[in-house]
N, C-alpha and C positions, 0 to 999 in steps of 0.2 A: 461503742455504745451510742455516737452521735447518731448511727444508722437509725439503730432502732428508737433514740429519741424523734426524727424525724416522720418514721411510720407511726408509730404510737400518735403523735399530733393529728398524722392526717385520718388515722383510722377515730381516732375521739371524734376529728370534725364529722367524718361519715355516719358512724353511729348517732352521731346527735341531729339529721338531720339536715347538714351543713351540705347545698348543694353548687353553691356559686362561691368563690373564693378569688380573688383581686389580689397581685400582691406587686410592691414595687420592689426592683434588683436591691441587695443586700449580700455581703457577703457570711455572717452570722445564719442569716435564714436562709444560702443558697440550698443547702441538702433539704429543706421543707420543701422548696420552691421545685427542685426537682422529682421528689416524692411526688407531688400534686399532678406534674406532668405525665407520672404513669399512670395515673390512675383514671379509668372510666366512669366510676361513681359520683366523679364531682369536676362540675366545671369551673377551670383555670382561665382568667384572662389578665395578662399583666395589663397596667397602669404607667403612666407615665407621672405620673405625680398622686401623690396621697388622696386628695381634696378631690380630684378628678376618679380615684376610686372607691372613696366614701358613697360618691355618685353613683358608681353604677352598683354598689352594694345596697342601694336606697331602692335604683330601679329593680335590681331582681328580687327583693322583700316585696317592692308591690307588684312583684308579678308574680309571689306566689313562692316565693325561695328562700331560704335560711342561709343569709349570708354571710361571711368575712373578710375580712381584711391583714394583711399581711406588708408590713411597714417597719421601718426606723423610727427613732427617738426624733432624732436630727430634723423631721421634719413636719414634727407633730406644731410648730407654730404654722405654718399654713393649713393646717385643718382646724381650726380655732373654729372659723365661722361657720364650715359645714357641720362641724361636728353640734353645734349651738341649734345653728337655724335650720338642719335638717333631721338629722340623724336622733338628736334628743327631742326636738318640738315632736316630730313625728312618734315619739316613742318606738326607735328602729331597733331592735336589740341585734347590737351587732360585737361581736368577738374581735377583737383589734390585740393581733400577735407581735408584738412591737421588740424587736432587738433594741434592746439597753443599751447603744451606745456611748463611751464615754465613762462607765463602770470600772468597778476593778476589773483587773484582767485585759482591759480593754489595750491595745498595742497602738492605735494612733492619737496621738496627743487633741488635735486641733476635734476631737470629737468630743472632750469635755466638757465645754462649754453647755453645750444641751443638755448634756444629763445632769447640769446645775439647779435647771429649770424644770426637766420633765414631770417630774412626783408632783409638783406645785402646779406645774397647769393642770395637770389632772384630776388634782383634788381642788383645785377651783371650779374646775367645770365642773365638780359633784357625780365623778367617774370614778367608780370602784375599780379598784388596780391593784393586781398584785404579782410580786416580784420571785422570777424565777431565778436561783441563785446555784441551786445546787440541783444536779441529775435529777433526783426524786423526786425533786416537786414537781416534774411533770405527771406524777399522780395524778395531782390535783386538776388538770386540766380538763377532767372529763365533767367535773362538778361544776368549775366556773363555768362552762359551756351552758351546761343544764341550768345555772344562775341567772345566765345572760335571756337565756332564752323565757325563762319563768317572768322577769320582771319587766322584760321590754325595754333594757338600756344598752345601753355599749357599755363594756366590761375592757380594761386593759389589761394585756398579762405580759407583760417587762420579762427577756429573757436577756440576763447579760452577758460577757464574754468567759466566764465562768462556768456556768450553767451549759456552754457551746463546748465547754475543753478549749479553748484558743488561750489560756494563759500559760 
């Protein structure tokens, strides 16, 4: 089923218009990451760090693109300030697919630590997030899409080690 969880993500971004997609390596989101790479309908460019593809997710909105982002938990403290002073001043609405690291399920210890924090930055920044836990709620994926894009915010959607099958 991870298969077709990884199509269904990428076919929800295509439908909803999502044409530029950034994502940094992960092992959780590798089967997204490689889904994205078959596809012609949307351009893939990995990132070297978060912050830096906040960025180019910023330039292809103003060049005309419906973009996302494609990240860990782990490093959502160095997108603090892009996500403040760009992405939200701007009113960028941008879909931030974020592996839960650190969750139940999750098999490396020293990843904890951030998913202590995650839910609280996010809801400090005043970032609608929600937690994918179990196979089905990737239902919902195509709605928060349609959310993000309706209200001109960044939307996060937390997938954990649970929701991947890796427990």
């Amino acid at each position: 089923m991870t298969g077709n969880i990884n199509k269904r993500i990428t076919n929800d971004l295509v439908s909803n218009g999502v044409s530029f997609v950034t994502t940094v390596p992960c092992k959780q989101l590798a089967g997204v990451i490689e889904e994205l790479e078959t596809r012609d309908d949307i351009f893939h460019i990995p990132s070297n760090k978060e912050d830096e593809g906040m960025g180019l997710c910023a330039g292809a909105f103003m060049g005309g693109k419906r973009p996302a982002i494609i990240m860990q938990n782990t490093a959502l403290g160095v997108t603090m300030n892009t996500l403040a002073t760009l992405i939200q001043f701007y009113r960028i609405p941008l879909p931030m697919l974020i592996s839960y690291r650190g969750e139940l399920g999750e098999p490396v210890a020293c990843q904890v630590e951030m998913a202590l924090h995650t839910k609280a930055i996010l809801a400090q920044m005043n970032i609608p997030t929600y937690h994918f836990h179990k196979r089905t709620d990737v239902e919902e994926f195509d709605n928060i899409l349609k959310y993000t894009f309706m209200c001109n915010k960044p939307v996060a959607i937390l997938t954990d080690a649970t929701f991947w099958g890796e427990n």
